[in-house]
KEPADREN-409156 format. One record per residue (C-alpha): chain; x negated, z negated, y; residue in three letters; residue number from 1. Coordinates in nm, 3 decimals. Layout:
N
['A',[X,Z,Y],'ala',NUM]
...
//
This chain:
109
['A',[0.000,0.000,0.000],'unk',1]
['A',[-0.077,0.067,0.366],'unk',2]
['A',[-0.188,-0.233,0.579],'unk',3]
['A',[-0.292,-0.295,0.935],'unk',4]
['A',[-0.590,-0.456,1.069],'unk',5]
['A',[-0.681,-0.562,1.388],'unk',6]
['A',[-0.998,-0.632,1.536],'unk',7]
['A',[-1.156,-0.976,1.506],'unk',8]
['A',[-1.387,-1.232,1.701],'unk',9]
['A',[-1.704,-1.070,1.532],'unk',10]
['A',[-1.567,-0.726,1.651],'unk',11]
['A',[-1.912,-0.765,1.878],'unk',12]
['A',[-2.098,-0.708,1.534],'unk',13]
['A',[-1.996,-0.330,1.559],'unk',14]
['A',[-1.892,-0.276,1.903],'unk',15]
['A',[-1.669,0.041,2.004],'unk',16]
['A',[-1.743,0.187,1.617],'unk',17]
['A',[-1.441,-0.104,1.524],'unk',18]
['A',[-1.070,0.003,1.632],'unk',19]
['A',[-0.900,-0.223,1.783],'unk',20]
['A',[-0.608,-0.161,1.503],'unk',21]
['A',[-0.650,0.069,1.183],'unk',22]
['A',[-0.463,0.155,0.909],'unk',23]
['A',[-0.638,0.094,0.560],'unk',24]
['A',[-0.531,0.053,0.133],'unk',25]
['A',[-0.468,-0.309,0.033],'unk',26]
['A',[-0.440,-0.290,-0.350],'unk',27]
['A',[-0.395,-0.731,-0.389],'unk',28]
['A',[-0.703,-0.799,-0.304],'unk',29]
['A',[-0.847,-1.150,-0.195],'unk',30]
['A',[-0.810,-1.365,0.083],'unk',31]
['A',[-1.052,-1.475,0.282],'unk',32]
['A',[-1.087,-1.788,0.454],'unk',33]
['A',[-1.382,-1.911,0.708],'unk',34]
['A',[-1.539,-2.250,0.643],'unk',35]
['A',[-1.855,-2.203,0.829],'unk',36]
['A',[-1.956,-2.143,1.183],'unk',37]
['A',[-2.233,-1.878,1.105],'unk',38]
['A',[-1.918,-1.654,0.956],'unk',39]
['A',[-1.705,-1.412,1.157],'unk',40]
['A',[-1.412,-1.183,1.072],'unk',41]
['A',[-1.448,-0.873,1.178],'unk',42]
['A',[-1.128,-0.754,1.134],'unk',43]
['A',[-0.800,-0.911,1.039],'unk',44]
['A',[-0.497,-0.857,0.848],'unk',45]
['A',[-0.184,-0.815,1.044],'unk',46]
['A',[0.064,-0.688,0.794],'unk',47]
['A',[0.168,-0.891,0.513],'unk',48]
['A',[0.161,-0.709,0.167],'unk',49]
['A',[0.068,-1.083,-0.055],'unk',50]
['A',[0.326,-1.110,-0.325],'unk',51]
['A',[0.687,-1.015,-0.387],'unk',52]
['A',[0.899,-1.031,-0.031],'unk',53]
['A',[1.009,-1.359,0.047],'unk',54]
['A',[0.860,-1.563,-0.254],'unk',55]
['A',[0.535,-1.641,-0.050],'unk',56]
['A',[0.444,-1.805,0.236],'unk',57]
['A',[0.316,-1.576,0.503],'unk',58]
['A',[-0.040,-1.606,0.459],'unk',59]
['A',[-0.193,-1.274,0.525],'unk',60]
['A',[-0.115,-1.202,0.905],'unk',61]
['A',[-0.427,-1.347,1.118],'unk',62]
['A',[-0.617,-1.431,0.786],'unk',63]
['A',[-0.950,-1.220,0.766],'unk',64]
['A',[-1.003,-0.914,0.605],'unk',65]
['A',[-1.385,-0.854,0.678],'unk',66]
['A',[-1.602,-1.097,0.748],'unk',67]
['A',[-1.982,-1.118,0.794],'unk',68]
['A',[-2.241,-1.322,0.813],'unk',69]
['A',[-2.606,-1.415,0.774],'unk',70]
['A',[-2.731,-1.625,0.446],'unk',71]
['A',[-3.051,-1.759,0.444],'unk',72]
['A',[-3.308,-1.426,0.495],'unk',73]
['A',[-2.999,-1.174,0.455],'unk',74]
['A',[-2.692,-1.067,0.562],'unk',75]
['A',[-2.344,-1.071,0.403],'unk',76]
['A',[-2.010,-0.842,0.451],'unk',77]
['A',[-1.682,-0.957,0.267],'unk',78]
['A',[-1.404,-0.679,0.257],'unk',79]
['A',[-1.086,-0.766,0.081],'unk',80]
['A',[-0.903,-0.393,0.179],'unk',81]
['A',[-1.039,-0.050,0.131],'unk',82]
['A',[-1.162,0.085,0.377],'unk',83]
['A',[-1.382,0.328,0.234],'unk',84]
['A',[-1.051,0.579,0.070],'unk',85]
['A',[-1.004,0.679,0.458],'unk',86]
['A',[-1.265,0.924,0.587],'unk',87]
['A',[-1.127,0.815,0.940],'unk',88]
['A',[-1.278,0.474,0.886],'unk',89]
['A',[-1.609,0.637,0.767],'unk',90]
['A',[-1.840,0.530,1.019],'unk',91]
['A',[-1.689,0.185,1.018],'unk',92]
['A',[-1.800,0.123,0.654],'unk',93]
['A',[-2.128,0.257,0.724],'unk',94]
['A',[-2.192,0.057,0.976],'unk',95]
['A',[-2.114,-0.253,0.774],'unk',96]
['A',[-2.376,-0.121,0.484],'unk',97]
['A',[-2.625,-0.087,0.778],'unk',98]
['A',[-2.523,-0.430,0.929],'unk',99]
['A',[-2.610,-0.619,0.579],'unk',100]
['A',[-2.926,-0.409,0.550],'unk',101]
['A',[-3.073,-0.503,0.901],'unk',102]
['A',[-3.032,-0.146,1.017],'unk',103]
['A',[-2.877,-0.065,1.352],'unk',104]
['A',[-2.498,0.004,1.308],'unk',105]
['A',[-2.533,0.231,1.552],'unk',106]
['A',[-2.357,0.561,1.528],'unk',107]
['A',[-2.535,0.877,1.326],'unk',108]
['A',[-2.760,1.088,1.545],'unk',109]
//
């Protein structure tokens, strides 16, 4: 199913290569919560898709869907959609590779 995200706090992580809303595939998968200040959602979910209609609280809309973060000498990226089925969202997954790998997330030359 089709979901909406919506830029986060850590939007600064990617700059102008994150929309402020996008459309991407949610297919169940999991939640993610923050629990520590070095993490930041990137994006989050503002539709709610968890469970059948009505038999579950509301839990997705303002919960993360990306988050990153730095763990010990690395870097970590969380996604619970998919992002990478839409070639409009392309560059955004890219970036997030090149985030976690130290690179600049820069667009492509």
């Amino acid at each position: 199913d089709d979901c909406v995200l919506t830029a986060g706090a850590g939007k600064a992580v990617l700059g102008d290569l994150l929309p402020e809303r996008m459309v991407v595939r949610y297919a169940n998968g999991p939640l993610l919560e923050i629990l520590d200040t070095s993490v930041q959602s990137v994006a989050n979910f503002e539709s709610n898709l968890r469970g059948k209609s009505g038999t579950f609280p509301a839990l997705m809309p303002g919960s993360p869907a990306v988050v990153v973060g730095e763990l010990g000498k690395g870097r970590v990226v969380l996604i619970s959609p998919h992002i990478e089925d839409k070639p409009a969202h392309g560059d955004l997954f890219r970036a997030l590779v090149c985030w976690a790998a130290g690179a600049d997330p820069g667009p492509r030359p």
